[in-house]
Residue frames relative to the residue before (quaternion, step in Angstrom):
aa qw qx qy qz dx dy dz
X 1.0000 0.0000 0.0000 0.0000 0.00 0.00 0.00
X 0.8204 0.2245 -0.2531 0.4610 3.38 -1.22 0.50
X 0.5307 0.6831 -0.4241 0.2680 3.80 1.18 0.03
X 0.4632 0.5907 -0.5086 0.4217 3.87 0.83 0.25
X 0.4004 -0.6603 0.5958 0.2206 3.99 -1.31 0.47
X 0.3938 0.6713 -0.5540 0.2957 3.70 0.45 0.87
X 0.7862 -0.1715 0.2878 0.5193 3.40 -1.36 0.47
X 0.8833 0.3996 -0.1665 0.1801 2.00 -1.22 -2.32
X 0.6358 0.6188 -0.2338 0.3977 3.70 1.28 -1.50
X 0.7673 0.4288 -0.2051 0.4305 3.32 0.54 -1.89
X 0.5728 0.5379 -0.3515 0.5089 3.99 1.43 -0.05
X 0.4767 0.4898 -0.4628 0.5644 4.04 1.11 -0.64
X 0.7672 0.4682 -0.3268 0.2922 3.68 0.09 -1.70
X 0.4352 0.7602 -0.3078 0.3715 3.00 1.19 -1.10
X 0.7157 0.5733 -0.0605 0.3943 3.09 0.14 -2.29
X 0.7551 0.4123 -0.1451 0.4887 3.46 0.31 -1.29
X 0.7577 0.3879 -0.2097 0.4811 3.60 0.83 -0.71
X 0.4619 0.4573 -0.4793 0.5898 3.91 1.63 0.32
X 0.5569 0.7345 -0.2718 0.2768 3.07 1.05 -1.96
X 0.7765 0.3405 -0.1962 0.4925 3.84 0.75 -1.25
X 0.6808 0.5179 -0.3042 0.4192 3.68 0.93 -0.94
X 0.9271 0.0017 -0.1032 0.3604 3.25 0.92 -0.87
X 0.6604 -0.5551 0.2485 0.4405 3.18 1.46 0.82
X 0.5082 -0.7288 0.3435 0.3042 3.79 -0.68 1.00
X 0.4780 0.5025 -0.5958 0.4050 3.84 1.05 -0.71
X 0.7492 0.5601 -0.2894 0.2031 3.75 -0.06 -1.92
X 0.7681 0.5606 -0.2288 0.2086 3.32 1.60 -0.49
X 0.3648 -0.8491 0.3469 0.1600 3.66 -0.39 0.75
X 0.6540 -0.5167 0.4646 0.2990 3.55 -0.69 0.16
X 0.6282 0.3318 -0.3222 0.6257 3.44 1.07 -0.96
X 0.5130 0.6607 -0.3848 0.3901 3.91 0.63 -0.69
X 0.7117 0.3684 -0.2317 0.5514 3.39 0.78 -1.17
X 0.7386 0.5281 -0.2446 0.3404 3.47 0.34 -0.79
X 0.3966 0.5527 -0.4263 0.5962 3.76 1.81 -0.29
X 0.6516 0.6173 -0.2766 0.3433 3.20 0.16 -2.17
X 0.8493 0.2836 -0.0727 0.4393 3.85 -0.18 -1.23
X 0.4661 -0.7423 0.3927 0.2785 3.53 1.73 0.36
X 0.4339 0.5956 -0.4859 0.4701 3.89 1.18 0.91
X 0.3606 -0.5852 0.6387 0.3458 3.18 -1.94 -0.51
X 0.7236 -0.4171 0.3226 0.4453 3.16 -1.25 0.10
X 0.5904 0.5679 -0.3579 0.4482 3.59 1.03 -0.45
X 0.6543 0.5747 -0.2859 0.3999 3.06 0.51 -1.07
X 0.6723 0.4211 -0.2654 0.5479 3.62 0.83 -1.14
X 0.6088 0.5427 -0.4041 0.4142 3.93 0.43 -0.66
X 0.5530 0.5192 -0.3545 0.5468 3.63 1.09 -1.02
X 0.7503 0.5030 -0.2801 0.3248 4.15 0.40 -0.25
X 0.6958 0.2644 0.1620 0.6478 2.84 1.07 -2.23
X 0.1924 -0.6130 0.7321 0.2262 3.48 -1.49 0.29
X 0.7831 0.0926 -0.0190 0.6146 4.17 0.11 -0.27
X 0.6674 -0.5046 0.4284 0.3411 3.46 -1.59 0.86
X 0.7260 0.3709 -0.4299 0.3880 3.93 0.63 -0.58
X 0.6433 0.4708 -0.4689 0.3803 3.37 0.88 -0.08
X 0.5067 0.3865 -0.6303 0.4435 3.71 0.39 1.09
X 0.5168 0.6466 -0.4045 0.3889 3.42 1.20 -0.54
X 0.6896 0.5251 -0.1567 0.4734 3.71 1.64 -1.18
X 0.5679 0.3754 -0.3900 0.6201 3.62 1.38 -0.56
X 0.4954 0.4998 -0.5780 0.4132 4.41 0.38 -0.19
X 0.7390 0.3539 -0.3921 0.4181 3.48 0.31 -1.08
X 0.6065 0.5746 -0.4112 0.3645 3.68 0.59 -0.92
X 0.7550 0.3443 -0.3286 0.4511 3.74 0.85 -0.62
X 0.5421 0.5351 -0.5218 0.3841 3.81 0.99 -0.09
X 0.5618 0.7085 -0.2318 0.3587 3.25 1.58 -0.92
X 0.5726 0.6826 -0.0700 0.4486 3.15 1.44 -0.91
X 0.8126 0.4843 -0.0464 0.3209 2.80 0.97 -1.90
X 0.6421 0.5236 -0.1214 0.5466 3.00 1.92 -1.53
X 0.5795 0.5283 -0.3833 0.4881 3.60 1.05 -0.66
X 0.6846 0.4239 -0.3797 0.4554 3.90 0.77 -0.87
X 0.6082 0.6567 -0.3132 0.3175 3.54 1.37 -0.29
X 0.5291 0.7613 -0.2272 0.2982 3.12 1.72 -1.35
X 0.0407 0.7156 -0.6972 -0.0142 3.90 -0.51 1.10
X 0.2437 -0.6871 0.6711 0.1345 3.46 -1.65 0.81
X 0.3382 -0.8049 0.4842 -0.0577 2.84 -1.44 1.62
X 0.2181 -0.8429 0.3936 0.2951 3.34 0.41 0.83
X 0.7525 0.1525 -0.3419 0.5418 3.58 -1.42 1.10
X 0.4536 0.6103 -0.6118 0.2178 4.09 0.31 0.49
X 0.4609 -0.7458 0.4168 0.2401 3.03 -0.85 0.24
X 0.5880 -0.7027 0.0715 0.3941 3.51 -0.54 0.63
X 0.4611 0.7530 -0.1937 0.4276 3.06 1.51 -0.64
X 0.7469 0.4587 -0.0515 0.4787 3.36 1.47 -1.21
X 0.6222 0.5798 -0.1769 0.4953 3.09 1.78 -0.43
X 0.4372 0.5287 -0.3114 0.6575 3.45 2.04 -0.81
X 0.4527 0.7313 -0.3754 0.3455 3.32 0.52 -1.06
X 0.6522 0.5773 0.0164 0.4911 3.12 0.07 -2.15
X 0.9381 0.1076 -0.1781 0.2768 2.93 -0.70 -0.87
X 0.3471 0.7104 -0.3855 0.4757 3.61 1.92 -0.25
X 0.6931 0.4901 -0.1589 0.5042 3.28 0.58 -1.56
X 0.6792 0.5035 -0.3028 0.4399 3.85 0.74 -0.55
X 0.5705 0.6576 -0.2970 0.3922 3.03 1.69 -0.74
X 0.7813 0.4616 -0.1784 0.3804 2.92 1.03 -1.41
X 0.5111 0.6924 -0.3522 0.3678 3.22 1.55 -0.40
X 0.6843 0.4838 -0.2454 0.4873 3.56 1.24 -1.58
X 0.6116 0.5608 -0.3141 0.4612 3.68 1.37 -0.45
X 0.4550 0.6570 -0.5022 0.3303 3.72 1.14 -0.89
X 0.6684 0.3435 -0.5103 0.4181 3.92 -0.49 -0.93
X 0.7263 0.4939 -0.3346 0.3414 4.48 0.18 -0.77
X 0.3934 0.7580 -0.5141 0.0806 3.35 1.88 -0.85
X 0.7001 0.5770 -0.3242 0.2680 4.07 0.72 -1.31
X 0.3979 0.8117 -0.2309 0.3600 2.99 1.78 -1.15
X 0.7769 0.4795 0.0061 0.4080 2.55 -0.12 -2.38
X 0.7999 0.4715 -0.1793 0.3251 3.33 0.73 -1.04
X 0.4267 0.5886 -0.2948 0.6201 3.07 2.25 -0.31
X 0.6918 0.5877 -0.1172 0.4029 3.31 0.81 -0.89
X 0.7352 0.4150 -0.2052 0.4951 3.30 1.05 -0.76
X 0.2292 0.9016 -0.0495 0.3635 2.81 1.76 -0.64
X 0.8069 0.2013 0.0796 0.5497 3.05 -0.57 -2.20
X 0.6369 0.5137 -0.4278 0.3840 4.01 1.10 -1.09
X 0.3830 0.7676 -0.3818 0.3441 3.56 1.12 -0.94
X 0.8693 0.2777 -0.0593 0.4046 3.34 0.58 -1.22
X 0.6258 0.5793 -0.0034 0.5223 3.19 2.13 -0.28
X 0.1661 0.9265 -0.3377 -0.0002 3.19 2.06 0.84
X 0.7052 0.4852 -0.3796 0.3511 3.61 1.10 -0.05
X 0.5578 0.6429 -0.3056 0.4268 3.71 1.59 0.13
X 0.6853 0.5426 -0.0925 0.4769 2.89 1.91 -1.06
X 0.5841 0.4783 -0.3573 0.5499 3.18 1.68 -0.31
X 0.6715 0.4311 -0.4597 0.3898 3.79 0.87 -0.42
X 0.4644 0.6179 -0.4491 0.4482 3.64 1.07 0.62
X 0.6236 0.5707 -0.4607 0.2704 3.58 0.96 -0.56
X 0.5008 0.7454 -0.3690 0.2395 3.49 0.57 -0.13
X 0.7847 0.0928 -0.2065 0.5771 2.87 1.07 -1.50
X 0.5455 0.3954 -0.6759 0.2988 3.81 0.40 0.35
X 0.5175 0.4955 -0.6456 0.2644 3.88 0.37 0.47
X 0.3437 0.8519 -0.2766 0.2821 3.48 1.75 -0.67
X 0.7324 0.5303 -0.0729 0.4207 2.58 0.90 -2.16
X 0.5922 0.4719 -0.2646 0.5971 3.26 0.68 -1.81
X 0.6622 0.4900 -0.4527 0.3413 4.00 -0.52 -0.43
X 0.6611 0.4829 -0.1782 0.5459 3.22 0.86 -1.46
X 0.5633 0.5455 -0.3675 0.5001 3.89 0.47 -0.75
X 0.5148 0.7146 -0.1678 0.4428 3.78 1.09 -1.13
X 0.7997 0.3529 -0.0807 0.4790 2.93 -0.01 -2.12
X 0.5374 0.6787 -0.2575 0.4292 3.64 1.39 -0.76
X 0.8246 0.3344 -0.1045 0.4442 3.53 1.19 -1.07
X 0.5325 -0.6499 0.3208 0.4373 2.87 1.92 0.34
X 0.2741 0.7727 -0.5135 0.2533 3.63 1.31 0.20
X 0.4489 -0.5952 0.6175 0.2508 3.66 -1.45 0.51
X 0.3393 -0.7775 0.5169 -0.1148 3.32 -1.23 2.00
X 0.7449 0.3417 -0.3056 0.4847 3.46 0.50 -0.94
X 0.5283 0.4710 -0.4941 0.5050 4.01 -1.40 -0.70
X 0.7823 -0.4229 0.4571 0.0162 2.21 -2.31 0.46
X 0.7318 0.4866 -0.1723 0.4450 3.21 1.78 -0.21
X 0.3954 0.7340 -0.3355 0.4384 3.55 1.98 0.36
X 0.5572 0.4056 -0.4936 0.5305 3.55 1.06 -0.89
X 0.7112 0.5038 -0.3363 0.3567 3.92 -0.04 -1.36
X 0.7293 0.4007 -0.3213 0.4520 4.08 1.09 -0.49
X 0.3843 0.6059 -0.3948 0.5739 3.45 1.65 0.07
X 0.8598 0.2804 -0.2938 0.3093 2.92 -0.32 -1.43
X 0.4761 0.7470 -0.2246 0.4061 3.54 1.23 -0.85
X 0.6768 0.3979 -0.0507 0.6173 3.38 0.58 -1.27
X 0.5250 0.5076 -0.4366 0.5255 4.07 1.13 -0.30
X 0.6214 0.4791 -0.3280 0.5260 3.90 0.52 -1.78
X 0.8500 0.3693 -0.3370 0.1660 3.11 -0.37 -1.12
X 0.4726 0.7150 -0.2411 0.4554 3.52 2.02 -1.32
X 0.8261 0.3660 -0.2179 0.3689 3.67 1.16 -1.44
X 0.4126 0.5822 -0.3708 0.5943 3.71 1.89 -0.46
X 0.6977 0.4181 -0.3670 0.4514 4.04 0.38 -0.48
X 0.6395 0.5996 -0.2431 0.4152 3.46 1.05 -1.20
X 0.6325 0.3284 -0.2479 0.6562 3.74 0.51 -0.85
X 0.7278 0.2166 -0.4591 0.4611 3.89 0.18 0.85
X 0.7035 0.4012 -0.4328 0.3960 3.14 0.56 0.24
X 0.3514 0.5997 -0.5219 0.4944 3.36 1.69 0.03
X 0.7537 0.5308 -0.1645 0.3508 3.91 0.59 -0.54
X 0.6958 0.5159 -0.1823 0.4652 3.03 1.39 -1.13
X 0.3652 0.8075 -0.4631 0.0115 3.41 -0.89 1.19
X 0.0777 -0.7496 0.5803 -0.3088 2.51 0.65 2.22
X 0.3982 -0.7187 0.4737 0.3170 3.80 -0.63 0.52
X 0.7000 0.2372 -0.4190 0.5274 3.76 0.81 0.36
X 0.4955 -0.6450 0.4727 0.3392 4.04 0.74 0.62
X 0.1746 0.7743 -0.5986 -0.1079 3.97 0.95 0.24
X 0.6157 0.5433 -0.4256 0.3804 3.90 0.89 -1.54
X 0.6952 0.4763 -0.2992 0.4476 3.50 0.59 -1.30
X 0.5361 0.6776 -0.2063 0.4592 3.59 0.37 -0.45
X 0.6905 0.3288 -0.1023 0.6361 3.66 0.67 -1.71
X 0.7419 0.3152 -0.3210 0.4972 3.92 0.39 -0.73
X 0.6422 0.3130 -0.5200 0.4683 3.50 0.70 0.48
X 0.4731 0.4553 -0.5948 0.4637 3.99 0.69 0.16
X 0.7136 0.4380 -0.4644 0.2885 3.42 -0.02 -1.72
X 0.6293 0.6036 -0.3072 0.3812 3.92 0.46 -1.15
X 0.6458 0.5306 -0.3594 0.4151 3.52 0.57 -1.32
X 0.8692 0.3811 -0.1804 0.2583 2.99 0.62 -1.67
X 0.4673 0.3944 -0.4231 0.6686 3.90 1.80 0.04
X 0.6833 0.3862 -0.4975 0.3693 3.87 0.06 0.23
X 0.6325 0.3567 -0.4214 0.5432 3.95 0.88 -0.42
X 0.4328 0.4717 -0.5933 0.4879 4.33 0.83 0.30
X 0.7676 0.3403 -0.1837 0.5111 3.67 -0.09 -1.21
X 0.8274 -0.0417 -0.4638 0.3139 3.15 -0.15 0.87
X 0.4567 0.4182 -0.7261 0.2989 3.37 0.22 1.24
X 0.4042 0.6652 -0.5132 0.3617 3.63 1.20 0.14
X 0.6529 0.5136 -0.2800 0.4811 3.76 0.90 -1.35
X 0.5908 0.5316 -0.3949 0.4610 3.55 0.83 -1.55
X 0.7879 0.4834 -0.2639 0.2754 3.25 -0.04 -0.95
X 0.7110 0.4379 -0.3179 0.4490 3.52 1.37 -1.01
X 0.5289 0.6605 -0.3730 0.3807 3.79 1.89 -0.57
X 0.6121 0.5350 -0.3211 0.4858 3.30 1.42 -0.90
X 0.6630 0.3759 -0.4148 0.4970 3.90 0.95 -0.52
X 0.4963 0.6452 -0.3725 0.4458 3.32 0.85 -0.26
X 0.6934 0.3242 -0.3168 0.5601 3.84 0.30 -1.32
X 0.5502 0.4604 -0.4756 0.5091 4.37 0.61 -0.47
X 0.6843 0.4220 -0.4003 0.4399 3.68 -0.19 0.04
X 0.7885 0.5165 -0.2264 0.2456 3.55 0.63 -0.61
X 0.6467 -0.6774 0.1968 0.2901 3.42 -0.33 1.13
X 0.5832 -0.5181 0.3624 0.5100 3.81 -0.24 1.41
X 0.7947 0.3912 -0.2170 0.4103 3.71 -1.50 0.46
X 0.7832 0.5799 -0.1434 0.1726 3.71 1.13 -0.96
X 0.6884 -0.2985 -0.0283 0.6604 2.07 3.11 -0.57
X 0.4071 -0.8165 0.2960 0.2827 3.07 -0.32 0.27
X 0.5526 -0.6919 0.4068 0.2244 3.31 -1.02 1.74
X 0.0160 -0.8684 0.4655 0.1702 3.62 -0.94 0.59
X 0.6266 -0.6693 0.2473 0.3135 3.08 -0.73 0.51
X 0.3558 -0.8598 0.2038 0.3044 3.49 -0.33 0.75
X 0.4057 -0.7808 0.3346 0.3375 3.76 0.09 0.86
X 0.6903 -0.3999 0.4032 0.4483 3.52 -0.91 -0.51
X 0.4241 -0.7950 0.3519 0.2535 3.40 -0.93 0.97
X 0.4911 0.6030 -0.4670 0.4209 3.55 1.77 0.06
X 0.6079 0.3778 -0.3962 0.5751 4.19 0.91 0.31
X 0.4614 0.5302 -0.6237 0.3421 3.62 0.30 0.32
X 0.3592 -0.7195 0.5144 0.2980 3.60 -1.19 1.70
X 0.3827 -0.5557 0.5764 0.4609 3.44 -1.01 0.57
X 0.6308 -0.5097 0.5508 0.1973 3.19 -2.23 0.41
X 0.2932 0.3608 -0.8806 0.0922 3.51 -0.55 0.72
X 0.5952 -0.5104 0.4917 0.3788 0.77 -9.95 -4.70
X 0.6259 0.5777 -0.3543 0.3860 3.47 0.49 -0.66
């Protein structure tokens, strides 16, 4: 990942490699733009604000892990989030210091970090669509968001974890998955008693599927 010489690229690398040395508050725009051998033009033509290189990083991990994504036949769903979480973090491993420098400084920065929530819901959606998870209905906002909590409670341990098989990181993404795919067939279920209550015309009731395809619920 990141191994092509375009703009857009040599500004992520850029980013990540101030990003670890000197921490994300301290960094600048002109900083990045020495670094990656551009001008300030050059980067404006990409990005409109410093987090949106921070937003094309996630877009390319996004990228990366989807091209990564093998389907097993008879996995379950739960195991397949599984998977592909865990792939995530793999294609992230070389940025882990970065990221951690990064996560870091946002920690303390709750209004920069919220203009990130979009696209790590992005991410987490796509991660989804990757496992073959069910999108449409009334239950997609709640398997997003789900699959966000759980993705970011895993994430801030694996910012930590450096064991060479990730076991901690790993186990807190089972333990999560598996109290996030309880709670939301709990929700699924109460949305479906919900849509039965609502007045002809207001929506349309869906059947409920089997509970072995319910996506389990799980920043960068």
């Amino acid at each position: 990942m990141l191994d092509d010489f375009s703009k857009r690229t040599k500004a992520i690398r850029a980013m990540l490699e101030l990003a670890q040395e000197a921490g994300w508050e301290a960094l600048s725009l002109s900083d990045i733009a020495g670094r990656a051998g551009l001008n300030l033009a050059d980067l404006r033509q990409e990005f409109s604000c410093k987090s949106d290189i921070l937003r094309a990083f996630q877009k390319e991990v996004d990228g990366e892990v989807l091209s990564k994504v093998r389907v097993t036949p008879g996995q379950g769903m739960r195991d397949k989030v599984f998977d592909i979480v865990m792939t995530r973090f793999e294609v992230m491993g070389p940025y882990k210091p970065a990221l951690r420098r990064i996560a870091k400084d946002l920690s303390c920065r709750p209004g920069e970090a919220a203009s990130l929530a979009c696209s790590s819901l992005a991410s987490q959606y796509w991660m989804l669509a990757g496992a073959g998870a069910k999108l449409d209905g009334l239950g997609a906002g709640v398997r997003v968001a789900g699959l966000a909590a759980v993705y970011s409670k895993a994430f801030q341990v694996w910012l930590d974890d450096n064991s060479p098989g990730l076991d901690r990181t790993m186990a807190t993404l089972d333990r999560k998955l598996r109290k996030g795919e309880d709670w939301l067939m709990g929700m699924e279920r109460l949305c479906r008693c919900a849509c039965g209550f609502m007045p002809r015309g207001w929506g349309r009731r869906t059947e409920p599927g089997p509970t072995s395809t319910s996506s389990a619920a799980p920043t960068m």
